[in-house]
C-alpha positions in Angstrom: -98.3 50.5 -165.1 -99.3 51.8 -168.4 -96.2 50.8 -171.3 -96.1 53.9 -173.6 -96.0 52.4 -177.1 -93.8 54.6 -179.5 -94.8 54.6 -182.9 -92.8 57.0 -184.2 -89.1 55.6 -185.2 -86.7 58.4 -183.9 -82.7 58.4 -183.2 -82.3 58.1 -179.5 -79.0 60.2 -179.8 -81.4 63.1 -181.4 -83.9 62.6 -178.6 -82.8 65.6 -176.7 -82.5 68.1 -179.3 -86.2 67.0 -180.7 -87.3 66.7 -177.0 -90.5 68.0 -175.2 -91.0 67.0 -172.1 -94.3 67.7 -170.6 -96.2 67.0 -167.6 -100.0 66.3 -169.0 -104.0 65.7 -167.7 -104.8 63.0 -170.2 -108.2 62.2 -168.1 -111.1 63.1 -166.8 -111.5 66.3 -169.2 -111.6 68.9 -166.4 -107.9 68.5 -165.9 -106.7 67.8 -169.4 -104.5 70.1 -170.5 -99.9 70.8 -170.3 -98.9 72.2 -166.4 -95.9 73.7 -165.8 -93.4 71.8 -164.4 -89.9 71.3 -163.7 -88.1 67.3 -163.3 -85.0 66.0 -161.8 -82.2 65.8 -164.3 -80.6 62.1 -164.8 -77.0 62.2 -163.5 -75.5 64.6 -161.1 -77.3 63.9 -157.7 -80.5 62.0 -158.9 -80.6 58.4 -160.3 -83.5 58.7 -161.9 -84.2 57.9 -165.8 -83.6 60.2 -168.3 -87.0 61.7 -169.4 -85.4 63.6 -172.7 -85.8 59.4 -173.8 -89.4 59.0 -175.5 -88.8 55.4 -173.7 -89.0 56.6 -170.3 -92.2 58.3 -170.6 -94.7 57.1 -168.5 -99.1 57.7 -168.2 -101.1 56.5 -165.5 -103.5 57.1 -162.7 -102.1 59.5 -159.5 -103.0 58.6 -156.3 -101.7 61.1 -153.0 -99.3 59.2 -150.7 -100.4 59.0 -147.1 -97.4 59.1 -144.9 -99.3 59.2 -141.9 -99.3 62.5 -140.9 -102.3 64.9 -140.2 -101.6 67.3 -142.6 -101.2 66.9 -146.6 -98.8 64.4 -146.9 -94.7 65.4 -147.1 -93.6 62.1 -148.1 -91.0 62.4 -145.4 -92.0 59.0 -143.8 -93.0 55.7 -145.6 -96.1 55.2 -147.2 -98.5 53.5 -145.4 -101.0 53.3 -148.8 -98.7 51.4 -150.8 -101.1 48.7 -152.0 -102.3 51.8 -153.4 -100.0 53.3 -154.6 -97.9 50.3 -156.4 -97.7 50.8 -159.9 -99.6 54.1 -160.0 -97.6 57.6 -160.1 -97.5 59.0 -156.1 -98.1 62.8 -155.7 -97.6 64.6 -152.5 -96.4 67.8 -151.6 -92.9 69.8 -151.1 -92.0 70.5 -147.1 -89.7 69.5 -144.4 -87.6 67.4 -145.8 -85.2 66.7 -149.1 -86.8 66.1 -152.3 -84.6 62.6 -152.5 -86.0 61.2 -149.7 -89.9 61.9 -150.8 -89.4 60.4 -154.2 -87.5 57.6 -152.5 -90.5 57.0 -150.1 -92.4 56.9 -153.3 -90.6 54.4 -154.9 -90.3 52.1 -151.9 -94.5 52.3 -152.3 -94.2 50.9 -155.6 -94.7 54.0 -157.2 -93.6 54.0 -161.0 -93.2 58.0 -160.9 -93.6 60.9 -157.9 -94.8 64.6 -158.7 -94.5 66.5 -156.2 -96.6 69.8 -155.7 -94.8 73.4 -154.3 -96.3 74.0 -151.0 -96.0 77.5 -151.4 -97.8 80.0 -153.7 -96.0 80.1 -157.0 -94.9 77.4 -159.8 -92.3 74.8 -159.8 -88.5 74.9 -158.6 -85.6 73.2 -159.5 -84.8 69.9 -157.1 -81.7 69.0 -155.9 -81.4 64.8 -155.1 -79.8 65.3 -151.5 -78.8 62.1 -149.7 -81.3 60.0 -151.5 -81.7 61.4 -154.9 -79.0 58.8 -156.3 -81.3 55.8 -155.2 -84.4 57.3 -156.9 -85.2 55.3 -160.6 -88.4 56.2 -161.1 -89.3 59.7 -162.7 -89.6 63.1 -160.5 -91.6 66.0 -161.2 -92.6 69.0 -159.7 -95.4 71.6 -160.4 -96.9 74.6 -158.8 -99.7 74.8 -156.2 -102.5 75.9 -158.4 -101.8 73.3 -160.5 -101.6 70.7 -157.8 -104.8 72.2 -155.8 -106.9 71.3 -159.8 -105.4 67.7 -159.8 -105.8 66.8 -156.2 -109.9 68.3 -156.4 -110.2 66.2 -159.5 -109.3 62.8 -157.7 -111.7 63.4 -155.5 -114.3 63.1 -157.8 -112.6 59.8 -159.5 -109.5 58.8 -161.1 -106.8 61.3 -162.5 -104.6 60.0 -165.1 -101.8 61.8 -166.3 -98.6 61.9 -168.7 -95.0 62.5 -167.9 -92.1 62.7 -170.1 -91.0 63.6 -173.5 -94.3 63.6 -175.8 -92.7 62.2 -179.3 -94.2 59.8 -180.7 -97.1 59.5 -178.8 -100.0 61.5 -180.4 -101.1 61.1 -184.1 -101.0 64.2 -185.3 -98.8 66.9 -182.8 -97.3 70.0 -184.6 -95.6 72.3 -181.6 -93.3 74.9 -180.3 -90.9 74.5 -177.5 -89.8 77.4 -175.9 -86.2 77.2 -176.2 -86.7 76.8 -180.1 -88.7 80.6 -180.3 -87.3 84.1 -180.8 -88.1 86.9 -178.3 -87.9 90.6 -177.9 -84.1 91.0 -176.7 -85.5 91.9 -173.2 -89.2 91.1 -171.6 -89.4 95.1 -170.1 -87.7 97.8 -171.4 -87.3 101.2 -170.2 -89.2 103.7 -172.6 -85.9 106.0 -173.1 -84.1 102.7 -174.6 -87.3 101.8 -177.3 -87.8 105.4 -178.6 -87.9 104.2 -182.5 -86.6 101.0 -183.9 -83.2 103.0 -184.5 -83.3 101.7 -180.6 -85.1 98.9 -180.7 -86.0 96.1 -182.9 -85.4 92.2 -182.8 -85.7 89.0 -185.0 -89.0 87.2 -185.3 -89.4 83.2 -185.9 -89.4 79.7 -184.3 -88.3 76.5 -185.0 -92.0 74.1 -185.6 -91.8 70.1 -184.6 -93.7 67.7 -185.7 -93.9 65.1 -182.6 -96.6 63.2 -183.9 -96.1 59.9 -185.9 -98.4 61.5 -188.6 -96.5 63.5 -191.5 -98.4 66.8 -191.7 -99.9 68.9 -194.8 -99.7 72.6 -195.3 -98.0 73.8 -192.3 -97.3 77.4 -191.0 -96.1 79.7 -188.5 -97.6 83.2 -187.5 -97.3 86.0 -185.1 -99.2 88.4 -184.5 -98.9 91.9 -181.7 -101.2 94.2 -180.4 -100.6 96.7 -177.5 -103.6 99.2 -175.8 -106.0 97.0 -178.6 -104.3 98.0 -181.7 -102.7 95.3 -183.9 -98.9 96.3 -184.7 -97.6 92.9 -186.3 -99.5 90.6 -187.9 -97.2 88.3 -190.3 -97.6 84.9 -191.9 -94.7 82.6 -193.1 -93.8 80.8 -196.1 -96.5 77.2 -196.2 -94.6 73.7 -195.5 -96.4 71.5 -198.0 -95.3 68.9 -195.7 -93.5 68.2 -192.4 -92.6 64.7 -191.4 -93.2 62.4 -188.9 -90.1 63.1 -186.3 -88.8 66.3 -188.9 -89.0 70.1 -187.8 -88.7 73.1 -189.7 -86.9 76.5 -189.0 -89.4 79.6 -189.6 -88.7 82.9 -189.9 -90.9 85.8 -190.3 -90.4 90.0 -190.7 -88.2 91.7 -188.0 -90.2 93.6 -185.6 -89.5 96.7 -186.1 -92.0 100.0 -185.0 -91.4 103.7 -186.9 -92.0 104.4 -182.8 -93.1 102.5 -179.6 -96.1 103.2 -177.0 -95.4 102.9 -173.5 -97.2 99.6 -172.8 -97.8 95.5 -172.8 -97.4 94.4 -176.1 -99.3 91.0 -176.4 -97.4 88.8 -179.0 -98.3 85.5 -180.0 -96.9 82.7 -182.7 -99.3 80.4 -183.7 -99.0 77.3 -185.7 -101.3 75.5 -188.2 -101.6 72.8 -190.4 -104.1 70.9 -192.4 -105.2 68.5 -189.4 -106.9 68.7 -186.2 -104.1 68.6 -183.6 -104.4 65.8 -180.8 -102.5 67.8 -178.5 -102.8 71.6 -179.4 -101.5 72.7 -176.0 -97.9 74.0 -177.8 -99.6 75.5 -181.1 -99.6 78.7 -179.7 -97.0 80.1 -177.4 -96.8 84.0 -175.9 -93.5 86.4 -176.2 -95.0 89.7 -174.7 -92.8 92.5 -173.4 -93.3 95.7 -171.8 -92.1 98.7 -172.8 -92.5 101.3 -169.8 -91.0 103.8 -167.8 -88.4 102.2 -165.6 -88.3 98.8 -166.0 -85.7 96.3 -167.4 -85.5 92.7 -167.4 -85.3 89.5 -168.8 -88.4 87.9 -166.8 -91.9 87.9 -168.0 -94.1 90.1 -166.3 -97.4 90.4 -164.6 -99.5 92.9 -166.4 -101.5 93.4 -163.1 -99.0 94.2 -160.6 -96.2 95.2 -163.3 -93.5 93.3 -161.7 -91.3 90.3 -162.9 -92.7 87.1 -162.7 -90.6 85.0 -159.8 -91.7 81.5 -159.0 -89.7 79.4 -156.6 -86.3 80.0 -157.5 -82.2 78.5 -157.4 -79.5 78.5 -155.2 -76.1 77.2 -155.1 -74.6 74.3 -153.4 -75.0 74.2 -149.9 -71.4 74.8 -149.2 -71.5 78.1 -151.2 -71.8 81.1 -148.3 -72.0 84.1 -151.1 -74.3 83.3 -154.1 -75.6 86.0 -156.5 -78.2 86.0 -159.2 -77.4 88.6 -161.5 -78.6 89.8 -165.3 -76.0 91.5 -167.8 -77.3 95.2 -169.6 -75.4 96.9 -172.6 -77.1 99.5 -174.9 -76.0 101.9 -177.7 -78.4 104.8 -175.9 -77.6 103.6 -172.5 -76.3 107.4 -171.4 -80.1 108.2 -171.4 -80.7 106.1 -168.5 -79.4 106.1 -164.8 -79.7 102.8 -162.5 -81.7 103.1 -159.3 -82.0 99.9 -157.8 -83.4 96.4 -158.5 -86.6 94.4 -157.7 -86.4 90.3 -156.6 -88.0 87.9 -154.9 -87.2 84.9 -152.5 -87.9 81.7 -150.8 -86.5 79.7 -148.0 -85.9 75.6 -148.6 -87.7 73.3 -146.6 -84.6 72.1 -145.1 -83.8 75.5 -143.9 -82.0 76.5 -140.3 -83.7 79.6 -139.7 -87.6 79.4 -141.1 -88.2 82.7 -141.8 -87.1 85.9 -144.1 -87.6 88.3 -141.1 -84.3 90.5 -141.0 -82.5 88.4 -143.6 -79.3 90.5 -145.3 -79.9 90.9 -149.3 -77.8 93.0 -151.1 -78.1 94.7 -154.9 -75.0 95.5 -156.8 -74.2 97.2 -160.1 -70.8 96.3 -161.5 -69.1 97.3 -165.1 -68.1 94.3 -166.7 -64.5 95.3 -168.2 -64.3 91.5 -169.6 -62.9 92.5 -173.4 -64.7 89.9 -175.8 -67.6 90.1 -178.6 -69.7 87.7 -178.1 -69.6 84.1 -176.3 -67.2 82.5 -178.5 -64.5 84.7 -176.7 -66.2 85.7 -173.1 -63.6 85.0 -170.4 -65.4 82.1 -168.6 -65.1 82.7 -165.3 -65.4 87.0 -165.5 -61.8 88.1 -164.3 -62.0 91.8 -164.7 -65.2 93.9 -162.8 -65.9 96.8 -161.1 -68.6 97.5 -158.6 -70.0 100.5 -159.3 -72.5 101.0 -156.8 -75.2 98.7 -154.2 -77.6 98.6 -151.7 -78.6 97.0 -148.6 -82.0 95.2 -147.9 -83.3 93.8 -144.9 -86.5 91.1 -145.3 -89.0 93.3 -142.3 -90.8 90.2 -142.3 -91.4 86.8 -143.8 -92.8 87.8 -147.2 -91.6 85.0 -148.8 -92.0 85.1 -152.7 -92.7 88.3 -152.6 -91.5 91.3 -155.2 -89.2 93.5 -152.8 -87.0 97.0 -154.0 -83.7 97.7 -152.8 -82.6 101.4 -154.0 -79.0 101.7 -154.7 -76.7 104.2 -152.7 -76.0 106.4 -155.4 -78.4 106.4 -159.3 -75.9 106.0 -161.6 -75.8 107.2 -165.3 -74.6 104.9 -167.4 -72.2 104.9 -170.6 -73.2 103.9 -173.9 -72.3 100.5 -175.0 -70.9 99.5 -172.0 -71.4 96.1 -170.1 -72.9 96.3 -166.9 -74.3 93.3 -164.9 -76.4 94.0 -161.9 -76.9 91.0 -159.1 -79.1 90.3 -156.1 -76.6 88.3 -153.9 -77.7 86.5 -150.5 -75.3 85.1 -147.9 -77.6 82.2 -146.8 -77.3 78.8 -148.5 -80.9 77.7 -147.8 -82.2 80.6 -149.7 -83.5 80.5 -152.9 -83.6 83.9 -155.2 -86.7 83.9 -157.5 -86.1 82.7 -161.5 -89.2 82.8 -163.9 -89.8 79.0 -165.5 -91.8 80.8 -168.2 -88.8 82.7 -169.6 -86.4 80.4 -171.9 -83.9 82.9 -173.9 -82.0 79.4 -175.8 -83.2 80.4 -179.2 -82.4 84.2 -178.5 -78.8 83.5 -176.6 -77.7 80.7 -179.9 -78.8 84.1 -182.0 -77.0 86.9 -180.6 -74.4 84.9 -178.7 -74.3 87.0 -175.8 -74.3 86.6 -172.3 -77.7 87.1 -170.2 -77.8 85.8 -167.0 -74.1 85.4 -164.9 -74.3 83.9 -161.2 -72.1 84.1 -158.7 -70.4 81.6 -156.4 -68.7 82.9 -153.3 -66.6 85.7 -155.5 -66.8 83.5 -158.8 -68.8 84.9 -161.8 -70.0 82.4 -164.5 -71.1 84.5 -167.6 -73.3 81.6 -168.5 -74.9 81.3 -165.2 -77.4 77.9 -165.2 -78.3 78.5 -169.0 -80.3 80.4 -171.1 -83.5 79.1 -169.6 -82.9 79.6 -166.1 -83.4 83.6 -166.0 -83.7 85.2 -162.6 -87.2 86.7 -161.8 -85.6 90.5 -161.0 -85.5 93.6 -162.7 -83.2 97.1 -162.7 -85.0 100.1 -162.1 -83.5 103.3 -164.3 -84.7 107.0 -164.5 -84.0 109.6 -166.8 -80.3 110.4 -167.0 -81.1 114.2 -166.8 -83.2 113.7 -164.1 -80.9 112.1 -162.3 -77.9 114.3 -163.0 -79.9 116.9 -161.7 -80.9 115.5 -158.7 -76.8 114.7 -158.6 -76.3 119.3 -158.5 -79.2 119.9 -156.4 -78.1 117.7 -153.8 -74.4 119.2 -153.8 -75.9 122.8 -153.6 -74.5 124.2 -150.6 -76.6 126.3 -148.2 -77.5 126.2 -144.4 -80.5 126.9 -141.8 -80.0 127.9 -138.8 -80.5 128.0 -135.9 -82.0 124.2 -135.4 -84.4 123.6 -133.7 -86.1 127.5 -134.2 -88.2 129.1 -132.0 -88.8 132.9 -134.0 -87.0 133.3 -136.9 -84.8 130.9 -139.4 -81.6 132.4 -141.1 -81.4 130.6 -144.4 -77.7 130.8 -145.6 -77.6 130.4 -149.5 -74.2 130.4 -149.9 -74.0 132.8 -152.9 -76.9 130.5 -154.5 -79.3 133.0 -156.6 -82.5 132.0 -155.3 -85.8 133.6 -156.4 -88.3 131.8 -154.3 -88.7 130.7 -151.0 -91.7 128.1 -149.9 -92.2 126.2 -146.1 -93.9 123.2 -146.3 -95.7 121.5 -143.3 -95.5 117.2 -142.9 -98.4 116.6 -144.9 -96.2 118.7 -147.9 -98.8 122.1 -147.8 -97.4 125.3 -148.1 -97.6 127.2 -145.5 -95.2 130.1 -145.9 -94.7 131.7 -149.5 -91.2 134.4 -150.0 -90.3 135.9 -152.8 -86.4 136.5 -152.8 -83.8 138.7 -154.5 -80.8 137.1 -156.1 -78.8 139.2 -155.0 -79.6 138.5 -151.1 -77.1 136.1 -149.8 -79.3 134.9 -147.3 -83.0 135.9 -145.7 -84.5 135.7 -142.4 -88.2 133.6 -142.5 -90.5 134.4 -139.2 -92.0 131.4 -138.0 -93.7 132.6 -134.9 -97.0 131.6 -136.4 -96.2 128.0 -136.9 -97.1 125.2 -134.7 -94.4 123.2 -133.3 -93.3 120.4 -135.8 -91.1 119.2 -138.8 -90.9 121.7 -141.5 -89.6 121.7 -145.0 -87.9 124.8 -146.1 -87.5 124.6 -150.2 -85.0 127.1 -151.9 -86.3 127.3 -155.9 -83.3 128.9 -157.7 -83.1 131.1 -161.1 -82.0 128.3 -163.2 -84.6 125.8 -162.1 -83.1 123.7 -159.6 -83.7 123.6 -155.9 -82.6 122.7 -152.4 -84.6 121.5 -149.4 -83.5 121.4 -145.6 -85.4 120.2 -142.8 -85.8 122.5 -139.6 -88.1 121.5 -136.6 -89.4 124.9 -135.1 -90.3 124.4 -131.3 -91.8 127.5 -129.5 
């Protein structure tokens, strides 16, 4: 084992605040670099050391624990590598059985740390301890399967050596951003409707810059810059540091963002930080905060700009005694009468240790409720929600095992929605091994110690928590709107009130319009052609259509009326 010598004197009971903890290549090259990752948290159902200490850290060589089973190792049996593994970090992957028991296995090999790669596509989870976790002492670490497949290719080719734990103190010179310390758009997609001029829509720009190395640097600053469809709409610089100690950190602020009026599109935002030296770790000088501003979309999850969906990796899920758990994201907006909810888009996984293996037919449902709660902000937010009202849902059921897939669920009825009131909508499942997708790259901290309001609320068999598991757990799902108008619309065409008959027709349909004044008349075949065209007096209250000359089949009779609307009924005509 490698001892990590910290030079840099810091205040253990300030270690946390000050904290980054990172999972790092160190060596060969190829692999150098910071991976996602998520570790097990000291206390609670894991024994392990607390890696928010700088003393805990640990760097060394990873070598894959061999089990004894065919496939890539689980870790579910006892190493039978462990002059191998002893005092090197183990690494084998997620599967079949609890995290406890793998990182136990580990440390009965000698192992001085266990990392642990998803065996699924996507990043890191959160790990629950099980029945082992609270005999585990050595660190535990998890990252995502891309990041495991670069690692595990590297050793091939020699050794890997990597870093775990919080960073401070251990490079020179290391200027950096954490993610919880940043400010973000108040929302990663927001529908078009809601970011019309920044009247709607604007937020407050800055970060919090840390100096982790146990070098005092010169001259430091904090940027951000923002371009969308390749034009540059922000580009500020803030005030110079002349200089930032060893183990100090600086609050920065910059210009509000704030547009005369906003594109539909990804806008690409980026802070950047500088100083006078060449940074030994420059992994966390520059950190992303894009959002979306689109049609339909809103959420707190960062998106992919290929597939235009939340980014979901992995995911949480209550305590295995919990039969009802929800995942849910709160919505209040000054313009929110433009907008109507129409259902919601998530993702989910199954745990290794789960009864039934697979997603096919599994129960989801979507809910919209009005939060009637009375506070301002989270100094005064009833904790847990008393006072709710479910406003509208839908059903979902998996048609197969697409497991960390993005899947809609359209709600019963699209609802428009008042201005300035709280709404929260939730994704609930009623299975205890299933996880509902979060997004490790979203951290709202700085945003939710800004505004003081409530983001993500969870659910725990009929138990809201406006907090949920903290501002930098945010569920991976998103609320689909439409225009309010539209939707209102669609509301008076559907209750118009006319009839076909008879059904199925052999000759001739009688269309009923029920004092309706409609002015046109159009028949469209399966594949949505036109095939008969009537024009129609307003005053008739009803017409008679010939359809001798169609061919047997589904048909779709579409009633236009004088004030634009219209009404379409289904008739099957068999000869």
């Amino acid at each position: 084992m490698k001892k990590i010598l910290l030079t840099l004197a810091i205040a253990l009971g300030s270690a946390a605040s000050f904290s980054q903890v990172i999972f790092s290549g160190e060596s060969p090259v190829a692999i150098q670099g910071a991976y996602a990752m998520t570790f097990a948290p000291a206390g609670a159902d894991w024994g392990v050391p607390d890696l928010l200490d700088p003393l805990n850290a640990v760097l060394d060589t990873l070598v894959l624990l061999d089990d004894g089973t065919p496939a890539d190792s689980l870790g579910c049996n006892p190493a039978i590598n462990g002059v191998d593994i002893a005092g090197n970090i183990a690494i084998l992957y997620r599967g079949d059985c609890e995290f406890g028991m793998k990182a136990f296995n580990a440390q009965n090999a000698g192992a001085i740390a266990c990392v642990i790669i998803n065996n699924v596509p996507g990043g890191p989870v959160g790990m629950a301890g099980g029945t082992q976790g609270l005999n585990v002492t050595i660190p535990v670490v998890m990252i995502g399967d891309d990041s495991g497949a670069i690692l595990i290719a590297e050793m091939q080719n020699g050794p890997v050596e990597v870093f775990i734990g919080n960073k401070t103190g251990f490079y020179p010179n290391d200027i950096g951003l954490l993610n919880r310390s940043i400010l973000r758009s108040k929302a990663t997609a927001m529908p078009s409707l809601l970011a019309q001029t920044n009247a709607d829509y604007e937020f407050q720009v800055g970060a919090w810059v840390y100096n982790f190395g146990f070098e005092d640097q010169a001259n430091v600053s904090l940027s951000a810059t923002a371009e969308v469809g390749g034009t540059t709409v922000y580009d500020e610089t803030s005030v110079i540091i002349p200089l930032l100690l060893a183990g100090d950190s600086v609050e920065l602020t910059l210009p509000d963002f704030s547009l005369a009026t906003y594109d539909e599109g990804y806008y690409n935002m980026m802070y950047t930080i500088t100083s006078d030296s060449v940074d030994s770790y420059d992994f966390d000088n520059e950190f992303p905060v894009n959002f979306y501003i689109n049609p339909t979309d809103f959420s707190y999850a960062t998106y992919d700009q290929t597939l235009n969906v939340p980014n979901s990796s992995g995911g949480f899920r209550s305590t295995a005694a919990t039969s009802i758990y929800s995942a849910c994201i709160s919505f209040q907006d000054a313009n929110a009468s433009r907008v109507a909810a129409t259902g919601m888009t998530f993702s989910s996984i199954l745990g290794a240790d789960a009864v039934q293996p697979t997603l096919d037919g599994e129960p989801m449902l979507a809910t919209m409720y009005r939060w009637d709660d009375v506070f301002t902000d989270l100094n005064d937010v009833p904790n847990p929600m008393i006072s709710f009202t479910e406003v509208t849902s839908g059903e979902y059921f998996y048609p197969s095992d697409l497991q960390g897939d993005m899947v809609t669920v359209d709600f019963d009825d699209d609802i428009v929605l008042v201005d300035n009131e709280r709404y929260f909508f939730c994704v609930t499942t009623f299975n205890p091994d299933l996880f509902i997708g979060f997004d490790p790259a979203a951290d709202y901290t700085a945003n939710g110690n800004l505004y003081l309001q409530p983001y993500t609320p969870i659910e725990s068999d009929g138990t809201f928590n406006p907090v949920g598991f903290g501002f930098d757990a945010i569920p991976g799902l998103s609320v689909q709107f439409m225009d309010a108008a539209l939707a209102s619309l669609e509301t008076e065409q559907l209750a118009l009130n006319m009839s076909v008959f008879p059904v199925p027709a052999s000759n001739q349909v009688t269309v009923d319009f029920k004092d309706n004044k409609v002015n046109f008349l159009e028949v469209l075949n399966i594949a949505g052609q036109r095939v008969i065209a009537q024009d129609v007096n307003t005053l008739d209250k009803s017409v008679y259509v010939d359809v001798n000359g169609l061919d047997n089949g589904v048909y779709m009779f579409k009633m236009h009326l004088e004030n634009g609307m219209s009404k379409t009924l289904r008739v099957v005509v068999s000869h």
